[in-house]
PQR file with spaces between the fields and no chain letter, atoms N, CA, C, O and H, PARSE charges and radii, in Angstrom:
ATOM       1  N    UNK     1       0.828   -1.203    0.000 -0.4000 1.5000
ATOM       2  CA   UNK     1       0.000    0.000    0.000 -0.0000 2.0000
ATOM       3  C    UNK     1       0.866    1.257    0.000  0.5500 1.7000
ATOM       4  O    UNK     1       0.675    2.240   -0.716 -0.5500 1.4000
ATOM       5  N    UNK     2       1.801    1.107    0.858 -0.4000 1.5000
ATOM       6  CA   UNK     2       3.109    2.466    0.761 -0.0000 2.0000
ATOM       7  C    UNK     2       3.603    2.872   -0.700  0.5500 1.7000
ATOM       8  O    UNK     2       4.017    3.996   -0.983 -0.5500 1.4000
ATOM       9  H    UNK     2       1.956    0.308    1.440  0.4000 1.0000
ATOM      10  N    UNK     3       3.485    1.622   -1.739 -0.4000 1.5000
ATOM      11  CA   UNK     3       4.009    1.953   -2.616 -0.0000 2.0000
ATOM      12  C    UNK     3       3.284    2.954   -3.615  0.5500 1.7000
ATOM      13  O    UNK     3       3.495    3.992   -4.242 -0.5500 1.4000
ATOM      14  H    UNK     3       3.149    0.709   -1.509  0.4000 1.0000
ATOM      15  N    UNK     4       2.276    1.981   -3.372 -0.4000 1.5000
ATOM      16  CA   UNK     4       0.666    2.588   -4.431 -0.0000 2.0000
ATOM      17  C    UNK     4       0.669    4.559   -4.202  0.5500 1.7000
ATOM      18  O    UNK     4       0.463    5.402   -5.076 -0.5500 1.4000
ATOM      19  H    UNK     4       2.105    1.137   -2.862  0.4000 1.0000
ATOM      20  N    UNK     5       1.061    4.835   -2.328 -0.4000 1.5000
ATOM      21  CA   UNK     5       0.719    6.083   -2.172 -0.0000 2.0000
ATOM      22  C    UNK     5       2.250    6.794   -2.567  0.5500 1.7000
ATOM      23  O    UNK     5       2.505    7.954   -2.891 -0.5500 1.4000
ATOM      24  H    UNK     5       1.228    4.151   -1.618  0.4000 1.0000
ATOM      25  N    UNK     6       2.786    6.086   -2.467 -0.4000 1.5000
ATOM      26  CA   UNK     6       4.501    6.972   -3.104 -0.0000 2.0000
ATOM      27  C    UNK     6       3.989    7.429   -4.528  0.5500 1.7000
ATOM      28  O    UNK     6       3.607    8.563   -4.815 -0.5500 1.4000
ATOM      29  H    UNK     6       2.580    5.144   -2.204  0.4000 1.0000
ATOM      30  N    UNK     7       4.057    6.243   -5.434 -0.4000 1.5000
ATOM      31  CA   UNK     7       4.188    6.111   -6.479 -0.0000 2.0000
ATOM      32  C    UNK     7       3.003    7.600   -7.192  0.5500 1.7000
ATOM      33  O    UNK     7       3.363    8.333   -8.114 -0.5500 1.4000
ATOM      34  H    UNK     7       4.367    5.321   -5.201  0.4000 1.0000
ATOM      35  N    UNK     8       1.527    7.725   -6.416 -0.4000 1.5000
ATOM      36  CA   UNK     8       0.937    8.350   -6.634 -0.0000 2.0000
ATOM      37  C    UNK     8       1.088    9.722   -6.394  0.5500 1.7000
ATOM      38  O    UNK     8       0.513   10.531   -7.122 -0.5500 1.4000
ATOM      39  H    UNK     8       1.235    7.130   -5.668  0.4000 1.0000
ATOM      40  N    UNK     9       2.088   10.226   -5.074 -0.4000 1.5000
ATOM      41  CA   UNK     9       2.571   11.370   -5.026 -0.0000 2.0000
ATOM      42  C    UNK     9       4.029   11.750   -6.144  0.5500 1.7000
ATOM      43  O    UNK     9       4.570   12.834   -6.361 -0.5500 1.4000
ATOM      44  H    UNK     9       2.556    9.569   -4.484  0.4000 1.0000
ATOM      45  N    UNK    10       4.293   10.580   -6.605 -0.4000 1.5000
ATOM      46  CA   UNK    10       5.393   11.278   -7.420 -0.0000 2.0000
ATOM      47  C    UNK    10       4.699   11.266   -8.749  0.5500 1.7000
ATOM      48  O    UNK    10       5.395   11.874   -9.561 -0.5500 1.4000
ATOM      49  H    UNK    10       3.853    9.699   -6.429  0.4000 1.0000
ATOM      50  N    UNK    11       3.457   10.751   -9.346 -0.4000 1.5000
ATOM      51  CA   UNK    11       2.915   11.582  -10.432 -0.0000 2.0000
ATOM      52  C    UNK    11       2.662   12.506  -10.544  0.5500 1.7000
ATOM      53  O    UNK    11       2.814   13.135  -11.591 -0.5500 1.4000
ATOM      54  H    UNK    11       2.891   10.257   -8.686  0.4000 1.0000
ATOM      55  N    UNK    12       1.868   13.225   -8.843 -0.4000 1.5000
ATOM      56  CA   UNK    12       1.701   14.427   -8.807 -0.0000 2.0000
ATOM      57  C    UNK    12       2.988   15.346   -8.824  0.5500 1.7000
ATOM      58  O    UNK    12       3.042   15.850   -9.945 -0.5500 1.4000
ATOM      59  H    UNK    12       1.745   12.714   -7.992  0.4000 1.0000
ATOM      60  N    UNK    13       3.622   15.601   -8.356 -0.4000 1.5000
ATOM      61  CA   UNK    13       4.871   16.269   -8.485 -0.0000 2.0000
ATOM      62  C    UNK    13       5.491   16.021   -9.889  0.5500 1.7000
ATOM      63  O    UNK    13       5.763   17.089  -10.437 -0.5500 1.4000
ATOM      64  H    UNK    13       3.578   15.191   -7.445  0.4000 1.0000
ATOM      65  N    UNK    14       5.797   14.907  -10.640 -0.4000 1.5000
ATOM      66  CA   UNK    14       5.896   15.094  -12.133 -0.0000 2.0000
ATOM      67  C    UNK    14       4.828   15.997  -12.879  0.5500 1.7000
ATOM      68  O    UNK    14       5.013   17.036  -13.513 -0.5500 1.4000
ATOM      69  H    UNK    14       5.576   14.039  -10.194  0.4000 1.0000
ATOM      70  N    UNK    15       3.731   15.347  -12.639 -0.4000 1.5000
ATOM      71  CA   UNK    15       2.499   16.271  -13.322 -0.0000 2.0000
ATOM      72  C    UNK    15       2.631   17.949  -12.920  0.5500 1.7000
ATOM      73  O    UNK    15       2.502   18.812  -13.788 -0.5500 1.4000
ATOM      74  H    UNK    15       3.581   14.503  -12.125  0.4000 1.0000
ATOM      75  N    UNK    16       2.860   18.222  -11.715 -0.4000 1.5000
ATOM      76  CA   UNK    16       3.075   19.939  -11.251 -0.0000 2.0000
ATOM      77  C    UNK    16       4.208   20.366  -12.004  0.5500 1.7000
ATOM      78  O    UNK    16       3.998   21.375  -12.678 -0.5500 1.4000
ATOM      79  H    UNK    16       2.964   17.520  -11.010  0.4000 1.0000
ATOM      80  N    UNK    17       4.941   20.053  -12.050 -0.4000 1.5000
ATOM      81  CA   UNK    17       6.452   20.285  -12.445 -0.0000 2.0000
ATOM      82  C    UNK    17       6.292   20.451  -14.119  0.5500 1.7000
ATOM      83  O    UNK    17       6.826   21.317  -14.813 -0.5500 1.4000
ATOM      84  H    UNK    17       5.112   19.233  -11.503  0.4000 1.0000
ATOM      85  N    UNK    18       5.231   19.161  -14.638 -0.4000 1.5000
ATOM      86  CA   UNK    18       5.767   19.111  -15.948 -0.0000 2.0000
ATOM      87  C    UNK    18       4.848   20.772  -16.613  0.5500 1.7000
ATOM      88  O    UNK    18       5.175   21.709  -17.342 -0.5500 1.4000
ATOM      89  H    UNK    18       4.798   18.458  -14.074  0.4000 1.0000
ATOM      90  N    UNK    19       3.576   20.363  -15.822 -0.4000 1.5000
ATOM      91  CA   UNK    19       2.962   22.184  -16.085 -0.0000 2.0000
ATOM      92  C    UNK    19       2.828   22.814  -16.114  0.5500 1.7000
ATOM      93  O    UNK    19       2.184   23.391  -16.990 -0.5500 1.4000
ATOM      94  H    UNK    19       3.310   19.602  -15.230  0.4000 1.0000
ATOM      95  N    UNK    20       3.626   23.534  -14.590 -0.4000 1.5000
ATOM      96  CA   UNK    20       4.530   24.811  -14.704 -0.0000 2.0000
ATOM      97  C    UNK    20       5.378   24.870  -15.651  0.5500 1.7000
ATOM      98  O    UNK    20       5.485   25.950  -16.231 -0.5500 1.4000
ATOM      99  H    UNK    20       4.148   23.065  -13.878  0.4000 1.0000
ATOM     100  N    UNK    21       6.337   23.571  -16.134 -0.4000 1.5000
ATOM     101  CA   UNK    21       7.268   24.103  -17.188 -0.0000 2.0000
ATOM     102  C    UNK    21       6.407   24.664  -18.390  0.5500 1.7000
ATOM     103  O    UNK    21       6.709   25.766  -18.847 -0.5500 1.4000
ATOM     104  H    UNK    21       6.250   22.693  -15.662  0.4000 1.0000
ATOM     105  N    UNK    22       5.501   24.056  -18.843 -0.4000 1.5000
ATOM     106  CA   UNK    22       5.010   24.167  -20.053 -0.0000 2.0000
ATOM     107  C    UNK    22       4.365   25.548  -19.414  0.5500 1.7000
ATOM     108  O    UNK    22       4.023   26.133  -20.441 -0.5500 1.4000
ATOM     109  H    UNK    22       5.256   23.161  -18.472  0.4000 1.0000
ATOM     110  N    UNK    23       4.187   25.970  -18.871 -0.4000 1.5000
ATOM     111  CA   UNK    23       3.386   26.911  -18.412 -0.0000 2.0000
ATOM     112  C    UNK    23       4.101   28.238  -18.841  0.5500 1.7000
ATOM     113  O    UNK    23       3.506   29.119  -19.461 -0.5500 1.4000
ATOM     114  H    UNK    23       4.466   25.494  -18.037  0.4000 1.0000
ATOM     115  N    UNK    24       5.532   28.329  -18.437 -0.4000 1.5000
ATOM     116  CA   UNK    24       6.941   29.297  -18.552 -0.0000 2.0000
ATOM     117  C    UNK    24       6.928   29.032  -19.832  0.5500 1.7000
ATOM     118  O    UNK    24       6.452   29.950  -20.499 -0.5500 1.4000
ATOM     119  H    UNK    24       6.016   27.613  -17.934  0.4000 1.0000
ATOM     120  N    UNK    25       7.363   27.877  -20.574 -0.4000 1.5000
ATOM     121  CA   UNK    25       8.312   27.749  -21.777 -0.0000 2.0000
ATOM     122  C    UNK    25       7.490   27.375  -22.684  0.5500 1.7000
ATOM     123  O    UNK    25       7.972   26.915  -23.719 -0.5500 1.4000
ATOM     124  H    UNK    25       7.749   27.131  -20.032  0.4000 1.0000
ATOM     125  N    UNK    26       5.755   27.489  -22.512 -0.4000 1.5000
ATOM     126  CA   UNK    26       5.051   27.382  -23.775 -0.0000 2.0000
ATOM     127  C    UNK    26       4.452   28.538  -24.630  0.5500 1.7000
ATOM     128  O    UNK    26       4.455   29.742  -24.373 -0.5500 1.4000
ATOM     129  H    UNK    26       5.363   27.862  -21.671  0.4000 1.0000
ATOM     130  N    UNK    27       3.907   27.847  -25.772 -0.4000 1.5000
ATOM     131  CA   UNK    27       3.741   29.547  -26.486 -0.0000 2.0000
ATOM     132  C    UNK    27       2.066   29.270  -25.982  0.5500 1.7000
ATOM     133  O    UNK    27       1.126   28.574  -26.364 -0.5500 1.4000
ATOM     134  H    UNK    27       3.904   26.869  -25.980  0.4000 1.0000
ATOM     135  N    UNK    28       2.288   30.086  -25.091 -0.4000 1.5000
ATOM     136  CA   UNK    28       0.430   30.718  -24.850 -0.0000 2.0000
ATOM     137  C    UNK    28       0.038   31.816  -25.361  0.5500 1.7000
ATOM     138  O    UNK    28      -1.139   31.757  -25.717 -0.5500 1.4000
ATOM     139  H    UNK    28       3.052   30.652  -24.781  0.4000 1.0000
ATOM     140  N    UNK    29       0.399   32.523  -25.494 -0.4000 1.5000
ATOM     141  CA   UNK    29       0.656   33.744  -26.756 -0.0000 2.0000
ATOM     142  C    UNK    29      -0.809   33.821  -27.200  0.5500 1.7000
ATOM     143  O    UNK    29      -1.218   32.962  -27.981 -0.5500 1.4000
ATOM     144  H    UNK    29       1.355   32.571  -25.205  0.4000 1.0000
ATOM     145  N    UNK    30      -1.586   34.734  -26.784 -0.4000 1.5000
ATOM     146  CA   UNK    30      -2.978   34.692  -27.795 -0.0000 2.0000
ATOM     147  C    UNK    30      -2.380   35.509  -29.272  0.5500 1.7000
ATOM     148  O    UNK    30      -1.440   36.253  -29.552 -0.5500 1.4000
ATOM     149  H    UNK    30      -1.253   35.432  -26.150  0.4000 1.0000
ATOM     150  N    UNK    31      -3.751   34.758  -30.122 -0.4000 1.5000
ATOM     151  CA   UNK    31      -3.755   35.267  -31.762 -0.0000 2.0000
ATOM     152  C    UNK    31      -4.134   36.661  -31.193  0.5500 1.7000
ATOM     153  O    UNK    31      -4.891   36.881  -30.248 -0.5500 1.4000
ATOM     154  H    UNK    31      -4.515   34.154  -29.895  0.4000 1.0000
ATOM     155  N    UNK    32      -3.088   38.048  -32.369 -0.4000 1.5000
ATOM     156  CA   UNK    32      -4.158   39.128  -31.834 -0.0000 2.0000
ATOM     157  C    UNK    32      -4.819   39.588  -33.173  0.5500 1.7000
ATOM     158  O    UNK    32      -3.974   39.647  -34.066 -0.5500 1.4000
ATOM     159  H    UNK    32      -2.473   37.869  -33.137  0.4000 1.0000
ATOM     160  N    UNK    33      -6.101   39.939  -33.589 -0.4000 1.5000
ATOM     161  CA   UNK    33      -7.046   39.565  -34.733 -0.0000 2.0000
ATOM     162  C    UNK    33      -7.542   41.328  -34.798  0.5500 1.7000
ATOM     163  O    UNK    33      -8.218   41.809  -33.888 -0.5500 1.4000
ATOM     164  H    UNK    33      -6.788   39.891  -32.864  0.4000 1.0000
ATOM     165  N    UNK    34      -7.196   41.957  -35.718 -0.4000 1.5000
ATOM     166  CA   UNK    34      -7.991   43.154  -35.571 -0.0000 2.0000
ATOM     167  C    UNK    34      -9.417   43.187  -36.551  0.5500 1.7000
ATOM     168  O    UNK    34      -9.669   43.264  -37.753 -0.5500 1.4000
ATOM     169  H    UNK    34      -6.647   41.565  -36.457  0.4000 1.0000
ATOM     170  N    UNK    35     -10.120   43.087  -35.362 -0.4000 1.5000
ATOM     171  CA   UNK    35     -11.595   43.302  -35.762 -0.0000 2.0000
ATOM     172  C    UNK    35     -12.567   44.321  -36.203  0.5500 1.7000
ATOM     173  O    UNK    35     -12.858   45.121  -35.313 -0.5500 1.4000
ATOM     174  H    UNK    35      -9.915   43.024  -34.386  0.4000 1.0000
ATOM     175  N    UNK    36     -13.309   44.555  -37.658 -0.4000 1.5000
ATOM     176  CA   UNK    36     -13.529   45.671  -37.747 -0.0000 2.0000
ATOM     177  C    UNK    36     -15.414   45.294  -38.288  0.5500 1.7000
ATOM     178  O    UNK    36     -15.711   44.514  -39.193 -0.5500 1.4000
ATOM     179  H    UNK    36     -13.073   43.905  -38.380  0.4000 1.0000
ATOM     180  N    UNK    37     -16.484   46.146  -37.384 -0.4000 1.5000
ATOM     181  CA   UNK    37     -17.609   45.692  -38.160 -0.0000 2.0000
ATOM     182  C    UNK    37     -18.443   46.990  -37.236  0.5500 1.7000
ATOM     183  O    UNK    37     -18.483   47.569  -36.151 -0.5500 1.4000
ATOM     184  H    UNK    37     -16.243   46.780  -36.649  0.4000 1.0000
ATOM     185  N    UNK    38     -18.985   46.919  -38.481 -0.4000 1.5000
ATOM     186  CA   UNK    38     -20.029   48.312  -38.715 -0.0000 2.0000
ATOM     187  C    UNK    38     -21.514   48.560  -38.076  0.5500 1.7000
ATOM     188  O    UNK    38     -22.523   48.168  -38.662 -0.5500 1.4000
ATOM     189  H    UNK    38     -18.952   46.449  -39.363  0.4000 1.0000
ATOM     190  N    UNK    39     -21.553   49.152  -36.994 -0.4000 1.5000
ATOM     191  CA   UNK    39     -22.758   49.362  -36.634 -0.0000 2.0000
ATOM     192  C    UNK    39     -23.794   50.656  -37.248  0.5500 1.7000
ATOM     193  O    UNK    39     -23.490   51.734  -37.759 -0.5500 1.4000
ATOM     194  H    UNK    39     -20.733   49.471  -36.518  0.4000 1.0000
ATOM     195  N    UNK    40     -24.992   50.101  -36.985 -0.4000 1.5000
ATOM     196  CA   UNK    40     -25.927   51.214  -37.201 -0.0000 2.0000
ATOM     197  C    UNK    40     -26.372   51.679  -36.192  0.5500 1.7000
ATOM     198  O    UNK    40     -26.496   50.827  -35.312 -0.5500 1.4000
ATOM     199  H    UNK    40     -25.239   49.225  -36.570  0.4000 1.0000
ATOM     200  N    UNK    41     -26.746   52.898  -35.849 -0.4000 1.5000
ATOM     201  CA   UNK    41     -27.265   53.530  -34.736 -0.0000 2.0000
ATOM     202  C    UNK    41     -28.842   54.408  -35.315  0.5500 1.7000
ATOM     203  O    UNK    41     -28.876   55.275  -36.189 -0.5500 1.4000
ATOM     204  H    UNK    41     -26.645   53.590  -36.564  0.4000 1.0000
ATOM     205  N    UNK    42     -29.840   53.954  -34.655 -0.4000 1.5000
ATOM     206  CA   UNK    42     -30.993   53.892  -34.742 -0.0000 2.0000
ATOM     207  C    UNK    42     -31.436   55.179  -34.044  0.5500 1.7000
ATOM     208  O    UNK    42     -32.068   54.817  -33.052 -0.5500 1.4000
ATOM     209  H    UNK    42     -29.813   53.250  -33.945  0.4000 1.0000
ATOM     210  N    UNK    43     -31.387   56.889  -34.120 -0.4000 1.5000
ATOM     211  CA   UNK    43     -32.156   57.524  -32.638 -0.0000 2.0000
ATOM     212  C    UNK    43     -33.443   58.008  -33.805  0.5500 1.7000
ATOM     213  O    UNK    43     -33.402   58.572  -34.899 -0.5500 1.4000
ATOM     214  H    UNK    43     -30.874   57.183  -34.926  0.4000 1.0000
ATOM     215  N    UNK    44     -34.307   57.592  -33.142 -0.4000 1.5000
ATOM     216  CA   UNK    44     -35.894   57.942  -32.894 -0.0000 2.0000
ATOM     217  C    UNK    44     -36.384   58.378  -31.759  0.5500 1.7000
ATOM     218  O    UNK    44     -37.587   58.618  -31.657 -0.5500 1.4000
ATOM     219  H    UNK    44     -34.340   57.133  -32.254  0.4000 1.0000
């Protein structure tokens, strides 16, 4: 049973580790899109 709970805390710590890295060293970078659209304005 010791092993099962080792083994399961060191996925977590791989898993934290591996997603902070990707977190720093990935391109999250949003697209930036310039948007252009035409309204009508209605005064009555």
């Amino acid at each position: 049973m010791g092993r099962i709970i080792k083994a399961v805390i060191f996925l977590v710590v791989i898993g934290f580790l591996g997603v902070t890295t990707y977190a720093y060293l990935g391109d999250m970078s949003p697209e930036q899109v310039e948007v252009r659209e035409s309204v009508t304005l209605d005064f009555n």
